[in-house]
C-alpha positions as CSV (number, residue, x, y, z in Angstrom):
1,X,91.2,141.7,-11.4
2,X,89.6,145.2,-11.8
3,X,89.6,148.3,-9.6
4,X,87.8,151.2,-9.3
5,X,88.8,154.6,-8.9
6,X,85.8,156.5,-7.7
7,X,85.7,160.6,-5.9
8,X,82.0,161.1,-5.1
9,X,80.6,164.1,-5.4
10,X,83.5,165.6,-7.5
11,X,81.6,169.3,-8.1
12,X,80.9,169.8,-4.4
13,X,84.2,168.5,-3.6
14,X,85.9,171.4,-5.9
15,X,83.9,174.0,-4.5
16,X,84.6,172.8,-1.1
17,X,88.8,172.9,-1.6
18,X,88.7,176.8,-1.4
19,X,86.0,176.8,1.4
20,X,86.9,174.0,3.9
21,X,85.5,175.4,6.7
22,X,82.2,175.0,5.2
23,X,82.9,170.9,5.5
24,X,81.4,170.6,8.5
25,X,77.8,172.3,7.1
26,X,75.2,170.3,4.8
27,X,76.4,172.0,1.3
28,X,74.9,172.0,-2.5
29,X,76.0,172.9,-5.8
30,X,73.6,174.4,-8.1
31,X,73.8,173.0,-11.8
32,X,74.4,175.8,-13.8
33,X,71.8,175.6,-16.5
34,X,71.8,179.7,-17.3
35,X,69.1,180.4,-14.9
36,X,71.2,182.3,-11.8
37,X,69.3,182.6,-8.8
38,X,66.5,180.6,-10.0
39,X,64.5,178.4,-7.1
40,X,63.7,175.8,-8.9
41,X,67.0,175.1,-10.2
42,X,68.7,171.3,-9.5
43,X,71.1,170.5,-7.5
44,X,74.6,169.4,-9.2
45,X,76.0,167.8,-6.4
46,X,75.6,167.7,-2.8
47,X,78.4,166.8,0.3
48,X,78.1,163.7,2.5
49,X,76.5,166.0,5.5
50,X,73.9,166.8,3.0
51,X,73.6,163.5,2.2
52,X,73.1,161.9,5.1
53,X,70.4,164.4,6.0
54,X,68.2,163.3,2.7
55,X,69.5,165.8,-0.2
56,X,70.2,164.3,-3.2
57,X,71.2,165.7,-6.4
58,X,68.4,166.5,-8.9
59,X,66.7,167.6,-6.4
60,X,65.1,171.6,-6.9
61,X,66.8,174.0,-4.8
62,X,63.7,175.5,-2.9
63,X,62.9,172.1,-2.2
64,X,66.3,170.7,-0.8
65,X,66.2,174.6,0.9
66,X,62.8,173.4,2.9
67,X,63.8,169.6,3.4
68,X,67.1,171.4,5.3
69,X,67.0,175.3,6.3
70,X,70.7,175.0,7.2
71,X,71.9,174.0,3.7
72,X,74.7,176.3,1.8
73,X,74.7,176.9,-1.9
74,X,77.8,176.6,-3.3
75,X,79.4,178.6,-6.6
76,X,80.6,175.6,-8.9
77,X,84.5,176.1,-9.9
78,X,85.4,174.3,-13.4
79,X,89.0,174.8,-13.2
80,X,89.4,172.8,-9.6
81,X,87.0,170.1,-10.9
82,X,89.7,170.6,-14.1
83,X,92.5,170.0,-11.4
84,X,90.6,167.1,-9.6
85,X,90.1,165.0,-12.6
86,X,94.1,165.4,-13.6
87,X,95.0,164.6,-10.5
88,X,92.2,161.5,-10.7
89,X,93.9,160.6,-14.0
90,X,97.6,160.7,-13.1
91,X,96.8,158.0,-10.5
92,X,95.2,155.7,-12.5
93,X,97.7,155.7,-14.2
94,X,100.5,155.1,-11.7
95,X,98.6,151.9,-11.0
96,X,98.0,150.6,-14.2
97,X,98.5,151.8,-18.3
98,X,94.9,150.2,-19.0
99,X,91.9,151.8,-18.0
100,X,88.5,153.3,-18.8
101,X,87.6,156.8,-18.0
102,X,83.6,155.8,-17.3
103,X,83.3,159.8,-15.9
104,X,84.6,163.1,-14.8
105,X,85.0,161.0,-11.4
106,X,84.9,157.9,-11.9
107,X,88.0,155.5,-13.6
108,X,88.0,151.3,-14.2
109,X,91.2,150.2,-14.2
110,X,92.4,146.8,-15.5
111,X,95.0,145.2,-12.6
112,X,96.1,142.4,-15.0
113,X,100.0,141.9,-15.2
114,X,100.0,144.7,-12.5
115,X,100.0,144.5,-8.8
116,X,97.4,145.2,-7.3
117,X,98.0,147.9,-4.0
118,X,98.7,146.9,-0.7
119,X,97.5,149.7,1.0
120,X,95.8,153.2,0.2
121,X,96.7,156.7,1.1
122,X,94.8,158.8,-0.9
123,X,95.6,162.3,-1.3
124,X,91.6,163.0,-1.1
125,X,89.6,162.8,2.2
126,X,86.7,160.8,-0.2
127,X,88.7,159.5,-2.6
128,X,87.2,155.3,-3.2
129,X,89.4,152.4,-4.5
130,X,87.6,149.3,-4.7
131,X,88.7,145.7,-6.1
132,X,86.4,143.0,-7.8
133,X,86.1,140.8,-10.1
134,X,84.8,142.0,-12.9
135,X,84.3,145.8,-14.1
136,X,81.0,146.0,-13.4
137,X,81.5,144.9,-10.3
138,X,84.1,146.9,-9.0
139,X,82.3,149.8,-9.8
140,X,79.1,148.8,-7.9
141,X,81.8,148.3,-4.8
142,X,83.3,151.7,-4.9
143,X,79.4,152.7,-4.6
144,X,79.5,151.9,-1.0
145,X,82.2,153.5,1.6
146,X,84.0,151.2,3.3
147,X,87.4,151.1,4.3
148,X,89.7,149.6,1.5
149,X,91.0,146.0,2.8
150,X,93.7,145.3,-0.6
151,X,91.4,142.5,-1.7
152,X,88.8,141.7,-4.1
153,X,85.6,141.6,-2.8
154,X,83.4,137.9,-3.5
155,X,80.0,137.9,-4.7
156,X,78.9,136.8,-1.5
157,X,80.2,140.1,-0.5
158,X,77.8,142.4,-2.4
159,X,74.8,139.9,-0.9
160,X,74.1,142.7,2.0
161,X,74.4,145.6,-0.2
162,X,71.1,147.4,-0.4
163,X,69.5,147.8,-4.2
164,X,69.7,151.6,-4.4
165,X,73.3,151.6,-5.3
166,X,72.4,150.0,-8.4
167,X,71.8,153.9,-9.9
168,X,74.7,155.0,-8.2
169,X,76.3,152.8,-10.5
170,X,74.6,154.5,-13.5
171,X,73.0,151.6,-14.5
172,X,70.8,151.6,-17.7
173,X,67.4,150.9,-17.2
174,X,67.7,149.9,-13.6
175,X,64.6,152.2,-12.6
176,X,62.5,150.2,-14.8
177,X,62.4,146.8,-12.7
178,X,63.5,148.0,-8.9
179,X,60.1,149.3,-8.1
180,X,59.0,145.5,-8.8
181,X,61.7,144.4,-7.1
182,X,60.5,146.3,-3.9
183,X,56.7,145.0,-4.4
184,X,58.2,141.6,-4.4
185,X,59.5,142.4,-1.0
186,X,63.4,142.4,-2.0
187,X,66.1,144.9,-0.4
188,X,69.2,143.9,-0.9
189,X,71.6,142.6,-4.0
190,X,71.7,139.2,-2.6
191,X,67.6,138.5,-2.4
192,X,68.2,139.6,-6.1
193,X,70.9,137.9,-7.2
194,X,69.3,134.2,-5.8
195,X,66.5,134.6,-7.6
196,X,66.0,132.3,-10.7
197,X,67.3,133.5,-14.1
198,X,64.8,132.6,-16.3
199,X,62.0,133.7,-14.2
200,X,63.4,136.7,-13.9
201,X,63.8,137.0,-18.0
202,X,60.1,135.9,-18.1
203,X,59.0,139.0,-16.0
204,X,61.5,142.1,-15.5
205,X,63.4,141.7,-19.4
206,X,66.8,142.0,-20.7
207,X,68.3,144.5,-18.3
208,X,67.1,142.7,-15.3
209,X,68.8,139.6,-16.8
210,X,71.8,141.8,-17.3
211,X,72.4,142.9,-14.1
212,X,71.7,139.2,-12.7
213,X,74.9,137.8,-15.0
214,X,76.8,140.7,-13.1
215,X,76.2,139.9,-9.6
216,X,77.2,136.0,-10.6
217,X,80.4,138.0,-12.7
218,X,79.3,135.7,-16.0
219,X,79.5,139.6,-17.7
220,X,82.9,140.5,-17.8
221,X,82.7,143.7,-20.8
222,X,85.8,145.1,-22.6
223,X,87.0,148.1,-21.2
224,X,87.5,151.6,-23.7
225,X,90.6,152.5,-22.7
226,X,91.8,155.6,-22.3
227,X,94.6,157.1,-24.6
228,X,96.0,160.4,-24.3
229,X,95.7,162.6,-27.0
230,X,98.9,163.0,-28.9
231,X,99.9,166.4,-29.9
232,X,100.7,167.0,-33.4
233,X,101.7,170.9,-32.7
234,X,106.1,172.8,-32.5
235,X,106.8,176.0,-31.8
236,X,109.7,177.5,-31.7
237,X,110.7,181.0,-30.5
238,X,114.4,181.8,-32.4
239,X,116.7,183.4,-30.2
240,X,117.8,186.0,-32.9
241,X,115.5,186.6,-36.3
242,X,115.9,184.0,-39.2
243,X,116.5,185.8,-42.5
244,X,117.9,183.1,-44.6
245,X,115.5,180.0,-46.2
246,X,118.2,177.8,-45.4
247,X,118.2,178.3,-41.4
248,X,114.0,178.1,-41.5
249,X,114.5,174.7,-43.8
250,X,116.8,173.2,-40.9
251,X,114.9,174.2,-38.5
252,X,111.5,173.0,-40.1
253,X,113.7,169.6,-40.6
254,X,114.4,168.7,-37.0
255,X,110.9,169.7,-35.8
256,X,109.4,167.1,-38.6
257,X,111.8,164.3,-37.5
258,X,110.1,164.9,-34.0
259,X,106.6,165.0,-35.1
260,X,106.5,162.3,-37.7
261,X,108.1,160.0,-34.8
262,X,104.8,160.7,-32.6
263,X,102.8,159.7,-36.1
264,X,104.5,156.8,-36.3
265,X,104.4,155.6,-32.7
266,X,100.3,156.2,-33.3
267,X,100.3,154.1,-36.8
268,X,99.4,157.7,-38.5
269,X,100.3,159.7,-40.9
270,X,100.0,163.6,-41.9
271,X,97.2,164.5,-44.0
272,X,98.2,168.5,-43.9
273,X,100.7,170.6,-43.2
274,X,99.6,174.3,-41.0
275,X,102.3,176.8,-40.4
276,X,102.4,180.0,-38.8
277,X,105.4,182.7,-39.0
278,X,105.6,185.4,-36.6
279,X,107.6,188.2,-38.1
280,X,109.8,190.8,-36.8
281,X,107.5,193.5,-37.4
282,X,104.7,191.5,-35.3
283,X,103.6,189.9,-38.5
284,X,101.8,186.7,-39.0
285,X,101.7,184.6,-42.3
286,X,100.3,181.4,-41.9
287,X,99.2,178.9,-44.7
288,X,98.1,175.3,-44.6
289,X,99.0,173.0,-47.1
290,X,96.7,169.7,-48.2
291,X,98.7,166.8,-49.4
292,X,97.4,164.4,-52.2
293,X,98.0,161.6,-50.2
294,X,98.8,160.5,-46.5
295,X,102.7,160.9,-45.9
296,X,104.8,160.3,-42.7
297,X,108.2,160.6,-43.7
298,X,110.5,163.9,-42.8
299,X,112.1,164.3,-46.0
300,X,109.0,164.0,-48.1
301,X,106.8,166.7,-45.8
302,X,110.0,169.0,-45.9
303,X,110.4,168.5,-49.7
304,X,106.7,170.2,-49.6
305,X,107.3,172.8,-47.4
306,X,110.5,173.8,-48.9
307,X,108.4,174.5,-51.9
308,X,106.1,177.0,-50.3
309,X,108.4,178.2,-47.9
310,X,110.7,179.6,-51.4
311,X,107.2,181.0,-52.6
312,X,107.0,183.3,-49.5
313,X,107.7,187.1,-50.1
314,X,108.1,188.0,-46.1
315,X,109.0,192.1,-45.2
316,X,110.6,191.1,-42.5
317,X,112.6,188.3,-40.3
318,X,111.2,185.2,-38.5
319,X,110.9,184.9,-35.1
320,X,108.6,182.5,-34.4
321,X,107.4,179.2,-36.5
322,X,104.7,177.2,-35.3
323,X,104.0,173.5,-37.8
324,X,101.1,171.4,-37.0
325,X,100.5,168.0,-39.0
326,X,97.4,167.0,-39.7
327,X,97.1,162.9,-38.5
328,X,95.1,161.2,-40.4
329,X,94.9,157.1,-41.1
330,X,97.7,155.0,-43.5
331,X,96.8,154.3,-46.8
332,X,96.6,150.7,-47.3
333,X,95.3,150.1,-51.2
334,X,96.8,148.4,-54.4
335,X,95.6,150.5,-57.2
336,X,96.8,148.3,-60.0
337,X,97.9,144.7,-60.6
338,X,101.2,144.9,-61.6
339,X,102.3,148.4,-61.3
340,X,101.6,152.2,-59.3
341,X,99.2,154.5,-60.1
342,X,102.0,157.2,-60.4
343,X,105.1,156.7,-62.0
344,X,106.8,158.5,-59.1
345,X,104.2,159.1,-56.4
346,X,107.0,160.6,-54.2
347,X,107.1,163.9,-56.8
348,X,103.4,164.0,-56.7
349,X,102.9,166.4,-53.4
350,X,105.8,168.6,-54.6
351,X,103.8,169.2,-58.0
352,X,101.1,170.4,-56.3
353,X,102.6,172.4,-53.8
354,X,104.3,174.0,-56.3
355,X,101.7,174.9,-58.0
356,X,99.6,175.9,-55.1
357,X,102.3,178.2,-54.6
358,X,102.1,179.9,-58.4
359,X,98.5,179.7,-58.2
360,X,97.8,180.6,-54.6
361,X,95.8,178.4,-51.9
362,X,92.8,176.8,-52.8
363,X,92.9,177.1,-56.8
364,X,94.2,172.9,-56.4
365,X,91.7,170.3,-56.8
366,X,89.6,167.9,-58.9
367,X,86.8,169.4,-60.6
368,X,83.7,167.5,-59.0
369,X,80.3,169.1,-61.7
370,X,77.9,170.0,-58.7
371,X,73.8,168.9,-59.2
372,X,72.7,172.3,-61.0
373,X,71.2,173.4,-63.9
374,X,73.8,175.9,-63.8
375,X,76.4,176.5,-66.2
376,X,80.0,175.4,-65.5
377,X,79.0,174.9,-62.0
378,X,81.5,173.2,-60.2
379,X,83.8,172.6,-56.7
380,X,87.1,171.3,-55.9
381,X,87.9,168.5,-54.1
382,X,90.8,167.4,-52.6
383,X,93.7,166.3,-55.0
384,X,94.3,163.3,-52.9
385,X,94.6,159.3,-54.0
386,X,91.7,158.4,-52.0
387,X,89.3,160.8,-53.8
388,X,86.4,160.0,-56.0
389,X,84.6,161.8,-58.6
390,X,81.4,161.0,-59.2
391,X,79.1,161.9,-61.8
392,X,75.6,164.3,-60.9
393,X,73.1,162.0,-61.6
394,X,71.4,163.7,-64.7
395,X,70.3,162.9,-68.4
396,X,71.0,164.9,-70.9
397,X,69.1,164.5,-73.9
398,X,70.5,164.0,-77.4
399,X,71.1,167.2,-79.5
400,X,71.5,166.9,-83.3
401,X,74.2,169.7,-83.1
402,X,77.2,169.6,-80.5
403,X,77.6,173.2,-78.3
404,X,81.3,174.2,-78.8
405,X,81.4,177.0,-75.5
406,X,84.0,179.7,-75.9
407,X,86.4,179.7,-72.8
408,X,86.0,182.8,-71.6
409,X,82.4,183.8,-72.8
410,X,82.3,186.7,-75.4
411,X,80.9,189.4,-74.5
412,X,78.5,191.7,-76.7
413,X,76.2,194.5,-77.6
414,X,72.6,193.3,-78.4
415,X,69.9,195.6,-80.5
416,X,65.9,194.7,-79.4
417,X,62.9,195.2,-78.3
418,X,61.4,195.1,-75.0
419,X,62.5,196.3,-71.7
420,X,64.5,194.3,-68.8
421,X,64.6,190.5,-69.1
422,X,61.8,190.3,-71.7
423,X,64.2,192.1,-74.3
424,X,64.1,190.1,-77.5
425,X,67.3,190.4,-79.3
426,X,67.3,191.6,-83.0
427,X,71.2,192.2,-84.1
428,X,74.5,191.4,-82.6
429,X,76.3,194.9,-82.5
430,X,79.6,193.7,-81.5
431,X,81.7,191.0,-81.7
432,X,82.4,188.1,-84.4
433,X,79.5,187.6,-85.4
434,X,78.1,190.7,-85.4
435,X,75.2,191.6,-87.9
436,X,71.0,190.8,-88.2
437,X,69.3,187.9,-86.2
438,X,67.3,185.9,-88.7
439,X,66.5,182.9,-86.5
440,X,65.4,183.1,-82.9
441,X,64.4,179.9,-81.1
442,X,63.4,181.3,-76.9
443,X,63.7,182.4,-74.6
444,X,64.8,179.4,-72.4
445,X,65.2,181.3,-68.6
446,X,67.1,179.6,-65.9
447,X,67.9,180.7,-62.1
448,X,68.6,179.1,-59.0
449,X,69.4,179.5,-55.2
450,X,67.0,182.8,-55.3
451,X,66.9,182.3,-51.2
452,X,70.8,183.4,-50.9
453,X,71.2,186.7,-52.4
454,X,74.7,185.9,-51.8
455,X,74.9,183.0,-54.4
456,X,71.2,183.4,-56.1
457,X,71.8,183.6,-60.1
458,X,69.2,184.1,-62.8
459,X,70.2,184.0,-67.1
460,X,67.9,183.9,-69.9
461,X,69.2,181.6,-73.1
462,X,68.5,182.3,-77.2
463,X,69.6,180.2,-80.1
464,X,69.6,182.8,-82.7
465,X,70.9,182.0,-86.5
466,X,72.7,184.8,-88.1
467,X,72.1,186.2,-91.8
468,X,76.2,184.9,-92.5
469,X,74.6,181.3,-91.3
470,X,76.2,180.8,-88.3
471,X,74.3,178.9,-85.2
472,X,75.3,180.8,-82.1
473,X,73.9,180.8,-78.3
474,X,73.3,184.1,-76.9
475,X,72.7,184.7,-73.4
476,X,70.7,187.6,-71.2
477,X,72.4,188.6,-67.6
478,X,71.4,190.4,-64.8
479,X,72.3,194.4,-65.4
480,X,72.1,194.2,-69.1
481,X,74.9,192.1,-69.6
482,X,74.7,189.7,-72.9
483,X,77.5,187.1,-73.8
484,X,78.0,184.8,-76.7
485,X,78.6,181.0,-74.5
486,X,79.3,179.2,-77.6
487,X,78.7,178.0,-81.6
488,X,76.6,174.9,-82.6
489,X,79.2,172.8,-84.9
């Protein structure tokens, strides 16, 4: 058995808490869609006085304004819609720990192993329950108001239930094939649900067929529950300052025992570590720490943070620490046959935090060459077991003579002629190699992301022979700048 939790009109029903007087008046709520005081603006929502008196949401307001010169336009209030759907929520759940949240008003719940309620006193004037069958159909029963009885309703139940409640129900593709429905002189789910299946699938299609099975309860769908999102996030406000690393490790200790039990109740584990200090002199240092691969145990995370936490050079004491795991999914992969990828994959994240700490945040990764033409171009990717490096997908074509590049570049003085980019070098003034130019093969220019003059770069290559016989590449940069990248061997 199913039930259906249903609060029509949930926006006009918000507005009207703070404005009850106005109850008793045909009201609207304009859909704010950044046009303030705009005529033609739809309605969001409308009361059952409006309703009854042919308003209906979507409609324009200057048009629901002439249809009934007595309507009131009501200001729309997120934080009591906010307040309506929690309280919507903690009820379904007090009846039952399975259910769907199909919208901001509107909750399926699924009664089996529960008991079902006896009797209903809701704390909202409107506020539906209706039992069926099926989903589907209980919420096409909380569509209608009626008074609730504590039993399912029967198919033959819906029989006398007019057609239009079918897009109440939001049902897909239900416009589609009632307007034949009406030609064919039908009014009411019953006419509909006798009629033949197959003619029906012959004329009005798959939706129409759909929506048949329902009203016989042949479609019984899976509901998406709901789950409350977990929070991953401590803070803790010390009554006097921390000074000592030993009193931040215990600390940081008993709020990961807390943290990793919520990761493992959710079959997670932490892909990150974020903290935040809050020092004495009003002070933040925060950092976030990536780890190679998904842990959940307390002793491993504080093993990492211990390592950071000793790399920290603070001017004054802590008095607040906020740490925030990152959840992510389990690793479940056998790298090797017989044996681990890493001799001791527990020592792994506290090599890297240490030397994220010596090297500073972000300056850890796998090398992954990016598609460009340009030199050394490269990013970092996460040093993680789940990461893959793949190659650009070039060809490079086969040189006689290997490049052996000079880590850092060496930079030169060039003699020449020309001006600007078009100078054609004639000497190397500085550096090793320093003397007359008696081969020149160039120039070979290169640039690249021109459109960013944040990350645009332009270079112009030379192979030039020296008189003393060495093979050397020589290479032109913006502001005059030349540089020696390597030796052909």
């Amino acid at each position: 058995m199913f039930a259906c939790l249903y609060l029509p009109d949930l926006p006009a029903e918000a507005a009207l808490i703070q404005q009850p007087d106005l109850r008793a008046h045909p009201c609207a709520v304009v859909a704010d869609e950044g046009r303030p005081g705009d005529p033609k603006a739809p309605l969001l929502a409308v009361n059952s006085i409006a309703a009854q008196r042919g308003i209906r949401a979507g409609e324009s307001s200057i048009r629901a304004r002439v249809q009934c010169p007595a309507l009131r336009f009501l200001t729309r209030n997120p934080d009591v819609e906010h307040l309506l759907q929690s309280t919507l929520l903690a009820l379904a759940e007090s009846l039952a720990p399975d259910f769907e949240c199909t919208g901001a008003d509107t909750f399926l719940i699924d009664l089996a192993g529960a008991r079902p309620p006896g009797t209903w006193n809701p704390p909202l004037q409107r506020l539906r329950l209706a039992l069926a069958e099926t989903p589907d159909l209980a919420h096409l029963a909380a569509m209608v108001e009626s008074p609730f009885s504590g039993k399912a309703l029967t198919l033959a139940d819906f029989d006398p239930l007019p057609l239009e409640i079918l897009p109440m129900a939001d049902a897909p593709g239900c416009t589609s094939f009632l307007p034949v429905l009406r030609l064919w002189g039908l009014r009411t789910l019953g006419d509909f649900r006798h009629l033949p299946r197959q003619d029906i699938a012959e004329r009005l299609g798959g939706e129409a067929i759909r929506w048949h099975d329902i009203l016989h309860a042949k479609n019984r769908r899976l509901l998406r529950l709901h789950r409350s999102v977990e929070s991953y996030v401590q803070i803790v406000h010390f009554e006097f300052p921390v000074e000592s690393l030993e009193s931040l490790i215990f600390q940081a200790n008993r709020m990961l025992q807390t943290l990793c039990a919520r990761l493992e109740s959710s079959h997670r584990a932490a892909g990150g570590i974020r903290f935040e200090l809050t020092l004495e002199s009003n002070d933040r240092v925060g950092r976030k720490v990536n780890l190679p691969e998904p842990l959940a145990s307390p002793a491993a995370l504080l093993r990492t943070l211990h390592v950071v936490f000793e790399a920290l050079q603070l001017p004054s004491a802590i008095m607040d620490l906020e740490l925030e795991l990152e959840p992510v999914r389990r690793l479940a992969a056998q790298r090797e046959w017989l044996g681990r990828q890493l001799p001791q994959p527990g020592r792994w994240p506290d090599t890297l935090a240490r030397l994220e700490a010596l090297l500073g945040p972000g300056r850890i990764g796998i090398p992954q060459p990016e598609d460009s033409h340009r030199p050394d171009a490269f990013r970092l990717l996460p040093a993680s077991g789940g990461t893959t490096v793949t190659r650009a997908g070039r060809t490079f074509m086969a040189a006689p003579l290997p490049l052996r590049r000079f880590r850092p570049p060496l930079e030169v003085a060039v003699a020449g002629t020309g001006q600007g980019f078009h100078l054609r070098p004639q000497a190397l003034l500085t550096g090793p190699h320093a003397g007359l130019i008696s081969k020149l093969r160039g120039p070979f220019p290169f640039s690249g992301d021109w459109w960013n003059p944040e990350t645009a770069w332009r270079r112009v290559d030379w192979d030039i022979g020296m008189e003393s016989g060495h093979l050397l590449r020589l290479v032109h940069l913006p502001a005059g700048r030349w540089q020696l990248d390597g030796a052909y061997a």
